[in-house]
N, C-alpha and C positions, 0 to 999 in steps of 0.2 A: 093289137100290136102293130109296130110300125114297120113295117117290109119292104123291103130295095122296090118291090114291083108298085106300089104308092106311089112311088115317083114318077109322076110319068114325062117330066123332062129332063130326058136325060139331051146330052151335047157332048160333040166332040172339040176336045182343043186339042191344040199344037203344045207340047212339053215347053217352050221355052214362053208361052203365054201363063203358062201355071207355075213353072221352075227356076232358078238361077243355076243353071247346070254347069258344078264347076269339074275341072279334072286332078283324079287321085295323081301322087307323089312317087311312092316306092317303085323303081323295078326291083331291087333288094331289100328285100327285109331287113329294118334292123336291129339289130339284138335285143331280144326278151325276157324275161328274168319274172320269177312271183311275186316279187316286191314291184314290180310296176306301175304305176299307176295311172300311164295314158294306154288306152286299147290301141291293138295295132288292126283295123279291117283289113280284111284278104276277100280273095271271090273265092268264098266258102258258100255252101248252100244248108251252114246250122249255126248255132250258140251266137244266133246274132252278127253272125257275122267275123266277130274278134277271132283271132287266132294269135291273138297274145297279146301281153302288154310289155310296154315300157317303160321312159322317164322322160324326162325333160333333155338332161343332159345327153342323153344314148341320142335322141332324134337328133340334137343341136349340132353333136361330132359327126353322125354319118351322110354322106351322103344319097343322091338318089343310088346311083350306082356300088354305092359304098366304098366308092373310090375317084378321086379327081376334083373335081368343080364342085366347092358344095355352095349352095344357097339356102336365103335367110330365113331363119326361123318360123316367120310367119306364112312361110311357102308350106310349109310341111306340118303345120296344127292346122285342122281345123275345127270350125266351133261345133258346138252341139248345139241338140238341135234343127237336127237332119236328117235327110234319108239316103242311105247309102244303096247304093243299085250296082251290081257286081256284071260285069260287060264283058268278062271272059272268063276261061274256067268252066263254074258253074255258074253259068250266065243268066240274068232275069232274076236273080233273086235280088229282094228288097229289106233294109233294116233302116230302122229308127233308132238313131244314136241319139241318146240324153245331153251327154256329157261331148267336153272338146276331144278328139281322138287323130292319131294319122291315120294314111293308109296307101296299100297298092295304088299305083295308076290304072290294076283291073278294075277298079270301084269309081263310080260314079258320085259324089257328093251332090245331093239335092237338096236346095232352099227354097220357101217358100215365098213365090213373091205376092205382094198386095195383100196377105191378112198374116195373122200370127199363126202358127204351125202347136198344135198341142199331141197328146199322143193318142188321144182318138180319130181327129182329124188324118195322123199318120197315119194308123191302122187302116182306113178306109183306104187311103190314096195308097197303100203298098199294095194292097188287096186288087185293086184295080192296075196298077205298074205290072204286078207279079202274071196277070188274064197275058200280058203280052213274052213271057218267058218261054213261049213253043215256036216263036219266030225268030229266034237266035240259037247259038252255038257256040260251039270252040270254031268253028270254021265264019263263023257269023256274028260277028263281036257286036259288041252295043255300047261302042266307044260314045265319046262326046258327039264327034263330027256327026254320028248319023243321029242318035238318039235327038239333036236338034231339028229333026223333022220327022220326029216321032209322034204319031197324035194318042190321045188320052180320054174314054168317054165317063165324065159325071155329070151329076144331077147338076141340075140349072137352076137357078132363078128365072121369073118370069122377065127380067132385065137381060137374061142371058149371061149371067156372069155365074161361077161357080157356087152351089149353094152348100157354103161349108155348115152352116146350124144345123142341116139337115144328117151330114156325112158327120157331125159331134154327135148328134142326137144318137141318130143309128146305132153310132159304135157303145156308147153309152150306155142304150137297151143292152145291145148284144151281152155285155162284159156283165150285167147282172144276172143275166139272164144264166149264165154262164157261173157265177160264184154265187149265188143267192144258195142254192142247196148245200154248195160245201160251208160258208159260213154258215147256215142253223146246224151244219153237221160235227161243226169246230165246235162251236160255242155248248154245245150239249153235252160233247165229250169232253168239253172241260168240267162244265158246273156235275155230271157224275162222275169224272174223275177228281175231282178238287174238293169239291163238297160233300160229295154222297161217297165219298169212301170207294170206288169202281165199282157200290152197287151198282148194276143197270133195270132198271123196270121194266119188265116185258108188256107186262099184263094193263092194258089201257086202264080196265074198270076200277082198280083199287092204286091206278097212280097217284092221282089226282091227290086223293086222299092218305097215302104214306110221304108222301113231299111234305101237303100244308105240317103234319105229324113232327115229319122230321123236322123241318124249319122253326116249328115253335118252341119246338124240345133243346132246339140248339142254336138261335138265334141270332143267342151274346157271342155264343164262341166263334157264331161264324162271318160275324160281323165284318169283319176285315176282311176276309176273304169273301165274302158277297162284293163287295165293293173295287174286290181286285179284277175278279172275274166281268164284274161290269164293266169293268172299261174296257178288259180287252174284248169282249166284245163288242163294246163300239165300236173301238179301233178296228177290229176286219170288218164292222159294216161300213166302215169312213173309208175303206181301201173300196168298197164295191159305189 
């Protein structure tokens, strides 16, 4: 198996050689509602981060303050595809945002420069952002200004440049390694809840043998439903 200690070059970079570190929007929150549909990030230290959603309109009316001088729209979206890194608050935490979202000026918006950013790649680089979360505080922000002399240790290429195939690969294993037992444990409890009626078989020595039984006894009827249960098992092994 492939283990962080295999790598044996690792290297320290400087944040702004690996990041495009821009700076979050909100001092004020603006209004959020369930029907929302852009996340609002806060310096939360859970649920990813969001601590609510919005719209379109709601961002476009308020300002930062929520009052006075507003500015334009594309000040206050940004894209997904990102790593937001929360600098005061609960400070040093890291999230991977998919989708376009606003957020606090507590939150640090991170993009990746010089390769494409996916969400295993992310996983690794929060993982490593997050090692530096005991050198901040509420007293000790991790605003832009300083985070730009922030350094950052991954693996390396023998080039010396960041070796992200390695930091995919990694996360990759890891995330199987990690749902491989619960998919054979979905997938089993569907086909004896679907199939077998919530019989469960206990007994290994005459499984074998009551399955091929049942399956021939009932083959035509379960025809469609063999075939449903197929896929969705694919489908959670296509998610791993």
């Amino acid at each position: 198996m492939m283990n962080l200690i295999e790598h044996n070059n690792w290297k320290e970079f400087l944040f702004t050689e690996i990041f495009d570190i821009q700076k979050g929007f909100y001092n004020k929150k603006p209004p959020c509602f369930e029907e929302g549909n852009i996340p609002f990030i806060g310096a939360s230290d859970s649920n990813n981060g969001i601590t609510g959603f919005t719209d379109y309109g709601t961002i476009k009316a308020n300002s930062k303050i929520g009052y006075g001088k507003n500015e334009p729209i594309d000040r206050k979206i940004f894209k997904g595809n990102a790593i937001c890194v929360t600098n005061n608050g609960s400070v040093g935490y890291a999230y991977y945002q998919v989708s376009d979202f606003t957020c606090t000026h507590d939150v640090n918006p991170l993009y990746l420069l010089n390769h494409e950013l996916n969400r295993y790649i992310a996983m690794f680089l929060i993982a490593c952002i997050e090692k530096q979360r005991v050198c901040f505080a509420y007293a000790r922000k991790w605003r832009p200004k300083r985070m730009v002399n922030s350094r950052i240790m991954l693996p390396a290429t023998a080039e010396g440049t960041p070796d992200w195939q390695f930091m995919e690969a990694y996360m990759k294993q890891q995330e199987q390694t990690i749902l491989k037992p619960t998919i054979e444990r979905l997938c089993k409890q569907l086909i004896t809840n679907e199939l077998m009626g919530g019989v469960n078989y206990q007994t290994s020595l005459g499984k074998n043998l009551l399955l091929k039984i049942y399956f021939m006894q009932n083959a035509h009827w379960h025809a469609k439903k063999m075939n449903t249960q197929r896929v969705m098992c694919n489908l959670l092994h296509q998610v791993a």
